[in-house]
C-alpha positions as CSV (number, residue, x, y, z in Angstrom):
1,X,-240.2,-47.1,-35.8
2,X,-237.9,-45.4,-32.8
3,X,-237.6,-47.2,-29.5
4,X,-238.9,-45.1,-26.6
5,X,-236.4,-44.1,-24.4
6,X,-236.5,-46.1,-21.0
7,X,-235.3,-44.2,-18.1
8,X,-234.3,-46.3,-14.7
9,X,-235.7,-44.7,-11.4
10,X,-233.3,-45.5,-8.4
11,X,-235.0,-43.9,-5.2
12,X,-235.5,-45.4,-2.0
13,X,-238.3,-42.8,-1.1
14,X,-241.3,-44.5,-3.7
15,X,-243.2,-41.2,-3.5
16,X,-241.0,-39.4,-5.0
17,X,-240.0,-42.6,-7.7
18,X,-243.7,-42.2,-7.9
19,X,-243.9,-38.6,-8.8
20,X,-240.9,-38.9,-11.1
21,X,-242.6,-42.0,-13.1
22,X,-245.7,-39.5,-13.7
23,X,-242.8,-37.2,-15.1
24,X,-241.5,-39.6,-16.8
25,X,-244.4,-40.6,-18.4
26,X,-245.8,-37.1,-19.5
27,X,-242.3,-36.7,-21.3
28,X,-243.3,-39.7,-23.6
29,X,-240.6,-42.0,-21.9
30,X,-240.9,-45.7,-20.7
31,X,-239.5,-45.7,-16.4
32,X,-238.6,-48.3,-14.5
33,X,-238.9,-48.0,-10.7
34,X,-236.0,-49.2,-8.7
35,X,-236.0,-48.9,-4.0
36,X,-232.5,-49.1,-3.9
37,X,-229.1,-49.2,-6.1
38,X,-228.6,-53.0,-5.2
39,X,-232.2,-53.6,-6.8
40,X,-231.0,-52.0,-10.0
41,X,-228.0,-54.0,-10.0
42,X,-229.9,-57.3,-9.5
43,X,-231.9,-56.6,-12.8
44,X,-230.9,-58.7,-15.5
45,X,-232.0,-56.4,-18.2
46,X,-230.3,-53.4,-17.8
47,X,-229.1,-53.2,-21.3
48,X,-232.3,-51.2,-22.5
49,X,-231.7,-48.6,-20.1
50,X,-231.3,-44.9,-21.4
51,X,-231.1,-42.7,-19.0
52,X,-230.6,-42.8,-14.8
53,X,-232.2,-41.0,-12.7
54,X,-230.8,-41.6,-9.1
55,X,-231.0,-40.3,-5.5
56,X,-227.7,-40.3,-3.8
57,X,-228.2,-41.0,-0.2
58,X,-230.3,-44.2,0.2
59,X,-229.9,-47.0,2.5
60,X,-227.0,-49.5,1.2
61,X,-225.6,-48.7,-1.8
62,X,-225.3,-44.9,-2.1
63,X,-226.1,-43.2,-5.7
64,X,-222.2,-42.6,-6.1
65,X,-220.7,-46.1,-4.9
66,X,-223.7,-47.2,-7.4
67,X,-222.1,-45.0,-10.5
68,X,-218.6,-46.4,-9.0
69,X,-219.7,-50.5,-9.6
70,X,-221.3,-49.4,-13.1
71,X,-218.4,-47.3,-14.3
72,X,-216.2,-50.7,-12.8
73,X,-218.5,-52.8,-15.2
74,X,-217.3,-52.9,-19.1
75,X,-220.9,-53.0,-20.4
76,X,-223.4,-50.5,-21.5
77,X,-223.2,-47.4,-18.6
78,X,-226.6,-45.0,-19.6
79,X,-226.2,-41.5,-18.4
80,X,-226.9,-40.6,-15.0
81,X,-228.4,-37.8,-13.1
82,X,-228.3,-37.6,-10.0
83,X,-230.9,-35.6,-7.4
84,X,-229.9,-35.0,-3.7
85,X,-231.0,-32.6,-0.7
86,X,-227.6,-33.0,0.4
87,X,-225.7,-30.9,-2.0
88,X,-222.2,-30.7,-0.6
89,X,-219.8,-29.7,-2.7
90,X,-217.8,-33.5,-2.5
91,X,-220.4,-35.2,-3.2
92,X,-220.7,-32.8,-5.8
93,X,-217.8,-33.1,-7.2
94,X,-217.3,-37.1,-6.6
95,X,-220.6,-37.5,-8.6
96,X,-219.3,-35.3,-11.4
97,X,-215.8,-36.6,-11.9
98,X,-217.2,-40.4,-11.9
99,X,-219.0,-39.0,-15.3
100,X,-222.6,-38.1,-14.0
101,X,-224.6,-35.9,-16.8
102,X,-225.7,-33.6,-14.1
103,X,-226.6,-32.9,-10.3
104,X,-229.7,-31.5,-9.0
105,X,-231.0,-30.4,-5.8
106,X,-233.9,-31.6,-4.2
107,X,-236.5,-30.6,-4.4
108,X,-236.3,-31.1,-7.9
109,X,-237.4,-28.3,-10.4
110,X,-239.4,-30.9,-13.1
111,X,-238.5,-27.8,-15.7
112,X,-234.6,-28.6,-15.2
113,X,-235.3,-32.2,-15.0
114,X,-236.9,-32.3,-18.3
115,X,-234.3,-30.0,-19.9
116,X,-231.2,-32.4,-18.9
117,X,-233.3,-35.4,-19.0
118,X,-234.0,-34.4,-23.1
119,X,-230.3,-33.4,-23.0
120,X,-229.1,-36.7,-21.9
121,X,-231.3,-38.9,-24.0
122,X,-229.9,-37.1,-27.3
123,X,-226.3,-37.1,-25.5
């Protein structure tokens, strides 16, 4: 028997980590909800994580200085997709060349979501 996929929900807005669980739910997949970046980091059990799904302004640790500590770490770094309204090319570009799988705009189209979230589980 597979394991189903766990995907990690870093959002400081908990409507939208709402919303997104639903999503993540109707796809089949297992979520874990997460305020903030330094709330992820202070799980202990981040090993079964599959997939990220991360906002990248959010008070403390942004999404991107959050990739930057897990790409600093040696252990297991799970894809990561990151959803902003503030799509400025740098931040853009920083998210991309610290290895994100993708970058979306909010709001979020759930069709996209779904494709890259498939995408990056089978990655």
């Amino acid at each position: 028997m597979s394991k189903t996929p766990v995907v990690a929900i870093v959002d400081d807005d908990r409507s939208i980590r709402e919303a997104l669980d639903d999503l993540v739910s109707s796809c089949g997949y297992e979520s874990r909800l997460y305020s903030s970046a330094e709330d992820f980091l202070a799980d202990g059990d981040r090993a079964g994580i599959d997939c990220m799904l991360v906002d990248v302004k959010m008070p403390g640790l942004s999404g991107i200085e959050l990739q930057t500590v897990l790409n600093a770490q040696a252990d297991h770094k799970p894809p990561m997709i990151f959803m902003t309204s503030y799509q400025d090319e740098r931040t853009r570009a920083a998210a991309m060349d610290g290895g994100a799988f993708a970058f979306l705009g909010k709001p979020v189209d759930f069709n996209q979501l779904v494709q890259c979230l498939e995408k990056a589980l089978t990655h």
